[in-house]
C-alpha positions in Angstrom: 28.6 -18.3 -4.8 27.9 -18.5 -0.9 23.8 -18.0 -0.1 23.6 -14.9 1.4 22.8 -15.2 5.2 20.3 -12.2 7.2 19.7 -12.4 11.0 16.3 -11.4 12.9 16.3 -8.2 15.2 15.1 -8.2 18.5 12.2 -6.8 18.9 10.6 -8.9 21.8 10.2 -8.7 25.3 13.8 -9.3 27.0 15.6 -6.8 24.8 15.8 -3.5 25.1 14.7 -1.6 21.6 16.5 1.4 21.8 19.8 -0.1 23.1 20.0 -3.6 21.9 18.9 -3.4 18.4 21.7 -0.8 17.3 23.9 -3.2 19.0 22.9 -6.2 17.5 23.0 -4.4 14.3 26.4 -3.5 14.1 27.3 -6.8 15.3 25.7 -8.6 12.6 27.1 -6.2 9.9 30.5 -6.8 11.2 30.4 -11.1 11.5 29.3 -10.4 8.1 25.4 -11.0 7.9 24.3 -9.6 4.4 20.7 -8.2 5.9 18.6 -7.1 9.1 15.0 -8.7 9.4 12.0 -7.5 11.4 8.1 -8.8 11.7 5.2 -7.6 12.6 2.7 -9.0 15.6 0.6 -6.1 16.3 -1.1 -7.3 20.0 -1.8 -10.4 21.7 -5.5 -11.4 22.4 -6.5 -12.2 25.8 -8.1 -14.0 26.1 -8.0 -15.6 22.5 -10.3 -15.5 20.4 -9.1 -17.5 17.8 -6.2 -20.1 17.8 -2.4 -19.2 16.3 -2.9 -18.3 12.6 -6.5 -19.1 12.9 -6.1 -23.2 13.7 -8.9 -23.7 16.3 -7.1 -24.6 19.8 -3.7 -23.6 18.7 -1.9 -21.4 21.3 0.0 -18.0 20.5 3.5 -18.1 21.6 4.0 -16.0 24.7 6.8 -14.3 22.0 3.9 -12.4 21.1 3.0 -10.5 23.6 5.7 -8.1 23.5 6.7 -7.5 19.9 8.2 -3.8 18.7 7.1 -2.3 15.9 9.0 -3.0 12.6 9.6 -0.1 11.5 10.7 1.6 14.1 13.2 -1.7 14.6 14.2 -1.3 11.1 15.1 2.3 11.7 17.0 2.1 14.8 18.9 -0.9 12.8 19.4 1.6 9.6 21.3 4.6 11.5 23.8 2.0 13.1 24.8 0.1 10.3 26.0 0.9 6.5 26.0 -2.0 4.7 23.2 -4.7 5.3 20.0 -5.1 3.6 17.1 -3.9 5.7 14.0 -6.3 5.2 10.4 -7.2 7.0 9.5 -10.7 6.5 6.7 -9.6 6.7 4.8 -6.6 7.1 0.7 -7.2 7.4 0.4 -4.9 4.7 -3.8 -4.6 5.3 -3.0 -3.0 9.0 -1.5 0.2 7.3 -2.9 2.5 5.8 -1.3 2.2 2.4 -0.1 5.7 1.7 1.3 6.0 5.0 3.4 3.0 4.4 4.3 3.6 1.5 5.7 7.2 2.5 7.5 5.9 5.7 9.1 2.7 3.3 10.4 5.4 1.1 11.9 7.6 3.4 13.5 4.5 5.5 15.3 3.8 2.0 16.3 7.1 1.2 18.0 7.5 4.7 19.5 3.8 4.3 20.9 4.4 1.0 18.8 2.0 -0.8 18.5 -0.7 1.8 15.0 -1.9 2.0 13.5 -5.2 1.1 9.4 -4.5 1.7 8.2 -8.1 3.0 4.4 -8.1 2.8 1.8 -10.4 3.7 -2.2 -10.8 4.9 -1.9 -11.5 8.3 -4.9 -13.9 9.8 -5.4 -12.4 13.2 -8.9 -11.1 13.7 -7.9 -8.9 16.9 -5.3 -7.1 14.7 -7.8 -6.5 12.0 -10.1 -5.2 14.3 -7.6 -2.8 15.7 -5.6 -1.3 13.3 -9.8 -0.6 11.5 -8.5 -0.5 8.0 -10.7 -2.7 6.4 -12.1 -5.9 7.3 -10.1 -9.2 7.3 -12.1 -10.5 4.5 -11.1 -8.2 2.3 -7.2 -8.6 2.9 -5.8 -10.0 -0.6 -7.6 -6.6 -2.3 -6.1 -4.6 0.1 -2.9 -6.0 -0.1 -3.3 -5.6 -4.1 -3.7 -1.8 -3.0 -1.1 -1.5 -0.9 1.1 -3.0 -3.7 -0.3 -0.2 -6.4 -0.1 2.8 -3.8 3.6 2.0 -3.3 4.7 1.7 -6.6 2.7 4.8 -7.5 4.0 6.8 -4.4 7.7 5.3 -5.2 7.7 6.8 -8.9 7.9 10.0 -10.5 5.7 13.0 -9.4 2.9 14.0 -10.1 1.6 10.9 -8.0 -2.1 9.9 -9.0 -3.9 7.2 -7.9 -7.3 6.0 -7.5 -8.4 3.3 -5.4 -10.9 1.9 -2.5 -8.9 3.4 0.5 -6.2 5.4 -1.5 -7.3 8.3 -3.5 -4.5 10.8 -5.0 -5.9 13.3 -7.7 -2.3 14.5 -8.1 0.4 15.7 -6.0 4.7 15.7 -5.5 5.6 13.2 -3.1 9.0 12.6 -1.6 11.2 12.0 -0.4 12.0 9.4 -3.0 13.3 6.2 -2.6 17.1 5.5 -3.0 16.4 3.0 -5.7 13.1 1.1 -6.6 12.1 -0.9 -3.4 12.0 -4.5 -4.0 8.3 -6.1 -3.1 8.2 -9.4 -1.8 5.3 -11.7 -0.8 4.8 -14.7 1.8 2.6 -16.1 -0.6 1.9 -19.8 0.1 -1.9 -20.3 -1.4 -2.5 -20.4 -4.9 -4.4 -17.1 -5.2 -1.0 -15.3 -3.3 1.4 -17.0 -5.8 -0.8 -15.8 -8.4 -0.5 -12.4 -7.2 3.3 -13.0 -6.6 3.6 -13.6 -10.1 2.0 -10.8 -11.8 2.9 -7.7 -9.4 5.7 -8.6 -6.9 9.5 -8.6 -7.2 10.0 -11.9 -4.8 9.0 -14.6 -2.6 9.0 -15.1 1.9 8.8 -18.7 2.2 9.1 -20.2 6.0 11.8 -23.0 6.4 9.2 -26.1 7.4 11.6 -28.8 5.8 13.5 -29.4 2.5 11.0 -31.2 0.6 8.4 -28.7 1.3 9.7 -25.4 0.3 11.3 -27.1 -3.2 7.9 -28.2 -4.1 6.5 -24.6 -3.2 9.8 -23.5 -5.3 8.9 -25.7 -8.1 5.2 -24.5 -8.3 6.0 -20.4 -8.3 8.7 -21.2 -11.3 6.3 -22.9 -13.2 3.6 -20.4 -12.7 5.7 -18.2 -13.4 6.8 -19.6 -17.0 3.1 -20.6 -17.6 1.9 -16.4 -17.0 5.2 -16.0 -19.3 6.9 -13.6 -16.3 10.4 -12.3 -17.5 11.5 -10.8 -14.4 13.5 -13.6 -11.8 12.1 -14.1 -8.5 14.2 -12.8 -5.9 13.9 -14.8 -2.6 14.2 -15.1 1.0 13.6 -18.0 3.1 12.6 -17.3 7.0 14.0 -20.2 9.1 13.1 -19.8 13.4 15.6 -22.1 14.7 15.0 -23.3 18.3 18.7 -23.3 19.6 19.8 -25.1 22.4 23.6 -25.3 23.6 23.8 -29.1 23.6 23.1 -31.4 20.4 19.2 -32.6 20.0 19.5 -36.4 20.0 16.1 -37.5 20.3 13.8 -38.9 17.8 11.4 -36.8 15.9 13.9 -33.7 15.7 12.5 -30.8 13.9 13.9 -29.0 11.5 16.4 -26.3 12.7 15.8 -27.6 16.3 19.2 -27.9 18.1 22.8 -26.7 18.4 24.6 -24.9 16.1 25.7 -27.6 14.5 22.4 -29.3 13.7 20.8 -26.1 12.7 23.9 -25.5 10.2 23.1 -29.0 9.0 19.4 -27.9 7.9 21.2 -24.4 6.4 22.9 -26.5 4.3 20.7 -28.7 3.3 18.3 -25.3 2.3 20.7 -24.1 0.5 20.8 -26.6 -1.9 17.2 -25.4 -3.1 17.9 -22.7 -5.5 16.8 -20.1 -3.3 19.1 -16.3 -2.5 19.1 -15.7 1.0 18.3 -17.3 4.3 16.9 -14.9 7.2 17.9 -16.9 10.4 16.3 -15.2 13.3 17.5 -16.6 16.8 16.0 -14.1 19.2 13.5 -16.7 20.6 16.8 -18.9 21.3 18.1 -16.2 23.0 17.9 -14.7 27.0 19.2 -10.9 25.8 21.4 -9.5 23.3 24.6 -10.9 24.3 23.4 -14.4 24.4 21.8 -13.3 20.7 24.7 -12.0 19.6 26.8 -15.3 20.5 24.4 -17.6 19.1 24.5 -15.4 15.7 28.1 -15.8 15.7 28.3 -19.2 16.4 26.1 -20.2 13.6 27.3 -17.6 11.1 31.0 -18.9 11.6 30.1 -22.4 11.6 27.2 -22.0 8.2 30.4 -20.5 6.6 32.8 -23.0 7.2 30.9 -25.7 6.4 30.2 -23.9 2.6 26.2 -22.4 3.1 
């Protein structure tokens, strides 16, 4: 059975939200894409105050000073398509304010049909803590835990109680309802986060940095998994952020799912080999607006089929 393939949205500076993402939508679900993907980058700090995902002297990409919000993304994507899968990879969970998300994640997946995949993680920008004044960065991985807990409770049957730091719910109806229960999955990559993964979420966000990488990551959750004795399979969903060009890469050192089509359906297929579901491929970076994104997509959708991802 084929890996199933998802596609980014564009959500950054040269596309226009309310017209290109429908667009590119519909054009993914028709090449045959099995799911939408959004992210979140709340602001961009300037000047910095710390380095990209907190590495001292590391610069944000210029990407992220113009990124839309997710949700609204995933929205405009929901009313234009009928099929695909409608996932964040990810969601800084700890910026919400957990019954708020949870309410909005529901509704999105009762007006899908039961199309939502909720991609979480921590985040590690201290600007975006600071802003969104939830709680502080330190406290991330608890808040996350509550966010977890206030969705499940909010997703299930009514009366909704729950009791927690941020959250408190003596007991009330919520709705609407999701279609169907709304997979969780985590970006988990330290040990504490695949500890987490384990015991209260439904999958797993890896980011495509290389073959042998991600199947020792793989290798690590499974057996953690078998060690806590977890019944339930992992779903997952690796994010790959290809750097397209039109013309092969052919010098030394080439990165993986740097290139043409080709090359990055070389890496695809090499992925795919892992164990793992579903590949999210987002190309927007690559691209100069949505018809250039829309090509690209095409081009490596066809070409990853062909050649059996």
């Amino acid at each position: 059975m084929a890996i199933r393939l998802g596609l980014g949205l564009p959500q950054n500076r040269q596309f226009d939200l309310g017209r290109d993402v429908p667009d590119v939508a519909r054009t993914a679900e028709r090449l045959g894409y099995d799911s939408l993907w959004v992210y979140e980058r709340a602001l961009f700090p300037e000047p910095a105050t710390q380095g990209l995902y907190g590495v001292e002297g590391l610069p944000w990409p210029d990407a992220y000073r113009h990124v839309a919000d997710p949700l609204v993304t995933l929205t405009l994507a929901a009313a234009a398509t009928e099929r695909v899968r409608l996932g964040s990879s990810v969601l800084v969970a700890p910026l919400h304010q957990p019954f708020q998300l949870a309410k909005a994640l529901a509704s999105l997946d009762a007006a899908s049909g039961g199309r939502v995949v909720a991609g979480f993680g921590t985040g590690w920008s201290l600007d975006e803590y600071a802003a969104a004044g939830i709680r502080p960065i330190k406290e991330r991985g608890r808040v996350l835990d509550e966010v977890i807990d206030v969705c499940r409770a909010v997703w299930g049957p009514d009366p909704v109680r729950y009791q927690g730091r941020t959250t408190k719910i003596d007991s009330a109806v919520v709705g609407p309802k999701p279609a169907r229960p709304i997979p969780i999955l985590l970006a988990a990559s330290s040990q504490k986060a695949r500890e987490r993964l384990v015991e209260h979420a439904d999958g797993w966000l890896p980011v495509g940095m290389g073959v042998e990488q991600i199947t020792t990551q793989w290798q690590a959750l499974q057996d953690l998994a078998a060690e806590r004795g977890r019944q339930q399979p992992i779903q997952t969903v690796l994010r790959v952020n290809p750097e397209y060009s039109a013309k092969a890469y052919d010098g030394a050192g080439r990165r993986p799912f740097q290139g043409s089509a080709d090359q990055i359906v070389e890496d695809l297929l090499a992925h795919s080999g892992i164990g793992l579901e579903e590949i999210l491929v987002d190309l927007q970076g690559s691209a100069r607006d949505a018809q250039e994104l829309k090509d690209i997509a095409a081009e490596v959708y066809e070409k990853a089929r062909a050649a059996g991802v």
